[in-house]
N, C-alpha and C positions, 0 to 999 in steps of 0.2 A: 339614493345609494345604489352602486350596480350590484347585480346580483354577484354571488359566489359560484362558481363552478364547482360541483362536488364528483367526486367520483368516486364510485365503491368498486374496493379490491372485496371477492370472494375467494373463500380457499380451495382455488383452486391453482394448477402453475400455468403459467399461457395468458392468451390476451383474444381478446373472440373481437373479429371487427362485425359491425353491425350488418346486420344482413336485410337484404328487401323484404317490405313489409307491405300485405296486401293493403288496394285502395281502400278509401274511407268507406265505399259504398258494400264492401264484401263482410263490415260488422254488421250488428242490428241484432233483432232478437233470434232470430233462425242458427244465428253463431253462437248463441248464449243458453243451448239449450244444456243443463246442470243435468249429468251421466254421471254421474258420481259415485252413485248406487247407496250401500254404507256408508258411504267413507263423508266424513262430515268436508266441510267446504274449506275450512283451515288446516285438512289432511293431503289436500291433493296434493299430487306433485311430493310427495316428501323427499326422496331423494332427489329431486332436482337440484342443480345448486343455486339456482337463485329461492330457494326456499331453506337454504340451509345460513350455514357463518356469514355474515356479511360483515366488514368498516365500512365504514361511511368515510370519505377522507375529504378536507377542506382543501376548494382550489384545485387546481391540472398541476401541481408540481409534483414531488416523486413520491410513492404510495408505501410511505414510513408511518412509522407508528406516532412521532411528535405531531402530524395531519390528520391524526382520526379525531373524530368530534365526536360522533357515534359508533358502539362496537354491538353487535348484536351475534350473541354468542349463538351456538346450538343449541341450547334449552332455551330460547328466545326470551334472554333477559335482553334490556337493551342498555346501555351504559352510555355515560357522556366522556367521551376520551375511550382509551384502550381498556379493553374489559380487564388486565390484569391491573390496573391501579384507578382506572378511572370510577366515576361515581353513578349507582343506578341510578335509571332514570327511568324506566319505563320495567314490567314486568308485562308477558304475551302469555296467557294460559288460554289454550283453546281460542275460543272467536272473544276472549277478554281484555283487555288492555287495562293492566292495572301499573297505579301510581308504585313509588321503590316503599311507599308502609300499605301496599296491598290494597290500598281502597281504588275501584274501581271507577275507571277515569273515560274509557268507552267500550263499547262491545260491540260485535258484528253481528248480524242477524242477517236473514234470507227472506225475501217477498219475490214470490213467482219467479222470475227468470231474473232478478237484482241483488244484487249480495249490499248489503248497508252497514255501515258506519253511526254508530249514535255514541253521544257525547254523555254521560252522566245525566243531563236535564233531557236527556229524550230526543233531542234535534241530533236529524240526520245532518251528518256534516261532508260525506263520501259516499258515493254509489259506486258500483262495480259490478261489469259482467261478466263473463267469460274470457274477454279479449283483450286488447291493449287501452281500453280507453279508461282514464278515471274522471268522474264529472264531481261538481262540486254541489252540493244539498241533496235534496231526493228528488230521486227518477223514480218515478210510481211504476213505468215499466218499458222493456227497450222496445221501439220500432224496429220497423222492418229497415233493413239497410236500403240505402238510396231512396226511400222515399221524402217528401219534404217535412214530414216529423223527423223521420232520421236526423238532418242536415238543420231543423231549428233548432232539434237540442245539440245536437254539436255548437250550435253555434252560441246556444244561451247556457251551456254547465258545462260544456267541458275546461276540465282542469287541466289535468296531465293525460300525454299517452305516452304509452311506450313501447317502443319499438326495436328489435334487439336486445342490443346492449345499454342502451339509451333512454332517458326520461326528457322528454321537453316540454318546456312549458306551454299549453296551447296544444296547438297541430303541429307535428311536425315539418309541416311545409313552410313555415313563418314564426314556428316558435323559438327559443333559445333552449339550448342544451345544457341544463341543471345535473344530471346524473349522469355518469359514465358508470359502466361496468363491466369485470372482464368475464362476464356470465349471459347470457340470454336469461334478461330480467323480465322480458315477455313474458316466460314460464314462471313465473309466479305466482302462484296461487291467488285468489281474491284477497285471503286477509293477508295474505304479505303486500299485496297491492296498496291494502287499506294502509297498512301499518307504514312503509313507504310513504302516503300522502301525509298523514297525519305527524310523522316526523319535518317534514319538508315544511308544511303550512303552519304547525305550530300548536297544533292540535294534541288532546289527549294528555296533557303534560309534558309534549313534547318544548323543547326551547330552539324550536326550527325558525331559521333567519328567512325561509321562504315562505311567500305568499303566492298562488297561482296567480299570474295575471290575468286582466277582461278576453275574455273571447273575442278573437277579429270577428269585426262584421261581416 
């Protein structure tokens, strides 16, 4: 079955085209270094707008509310359809992810320079650093960019990156464009990253039609 194209309108007015995104080798752990201070890691960025309202909208056709699949409000409820009639689906407290009757469905936690993803039974299901990459299971801890750990875990967990506006499956140089946005979705914080894969792959209670596909060799 081909994939769906999605695209999330955020509330904002205008339309951001994607902007150049440094090479693969300029990630790694030296870029993931968490300056955060306080402020916990599902804080950052809060008035960004890719941290804020998001639709999710089914398809490249026009960004109405009978195309949202997912509505994910400002108090990060997340909703299936438009959040004024549609049905919860997800509740985001802090680094939580809970199910719409509150029981706790994944949480995010922090290891060294990795932001994680766990499912209710304890398995890591999303890693995340600082940057645009999302990888799929646990990274115990990021390389240095460009070295050839770098470029084997690219090549064996990464899931999504994201770059601007955009989510692609894969690497951007060869993957498909799943997510449009009219926000610099880069600036996302780690757990809206998480929250992002976990809706896409299917995860967390999510009822996401996408699954990452195999990393190119």
């Amino acid at each position: 079955m081909p994939k769906k194209l999605l695209i999330i309108s955020l509330s904002l007015a205008g339309s951001i085209s994607m902007s150049a995104c440094a090479t693969e080798d300029d990630e790694g752990a030296s870029s993931h270094v968490f300056r955060g201070g306080d402020t916990p890691f599902w804080d950052l960025r809060a008035d960004d707008p890719g941290n804020g309202a998001v639709a999710l909208h089914d398809g490249d056709g026009p960004l109405i509310p009978d195309c949202i699949i997912w509505d994910i409000d400002g108090g990060e409820d997340v909703y299936e359809g438009p959040a004024v009639n549609g049905n919860l689906l997800m509740q985001v407290r802090g680094n939580e992810i809970l199910g719409p009757d509150g029981r706790m469905e994944c949480r995010g936690e922090t290891e060294g320079d990795v932001f994680k993803l766990r499912d209710a039974q304890g398995t890591v299901v999303f890693s995340v650093g600082l940057g645009r990459f999302i990888f799929g299971g646990d990274v115990a801890t990021l390389p240095e960019g460009g070295t050839p750990q770098w470029h084997q875990l690219l090549n064996e967990q990464l899931a999504y990156e994201v770059c601007g506006d955009q989510v692609f499956d894969g690497r951007r140089r060869d993957g498909e464009v799943i997510v449009t946005g009219d926000a610099r979705l880069n600036r996302a914080n780690p757990m809206r990253k998480l929250l992002f894969a976990a809706l896409a792959a299917g995860e967390c209670g999510s009822n996401g039609p996408f699954v990452p596909a195999p990393p190119a060799g």
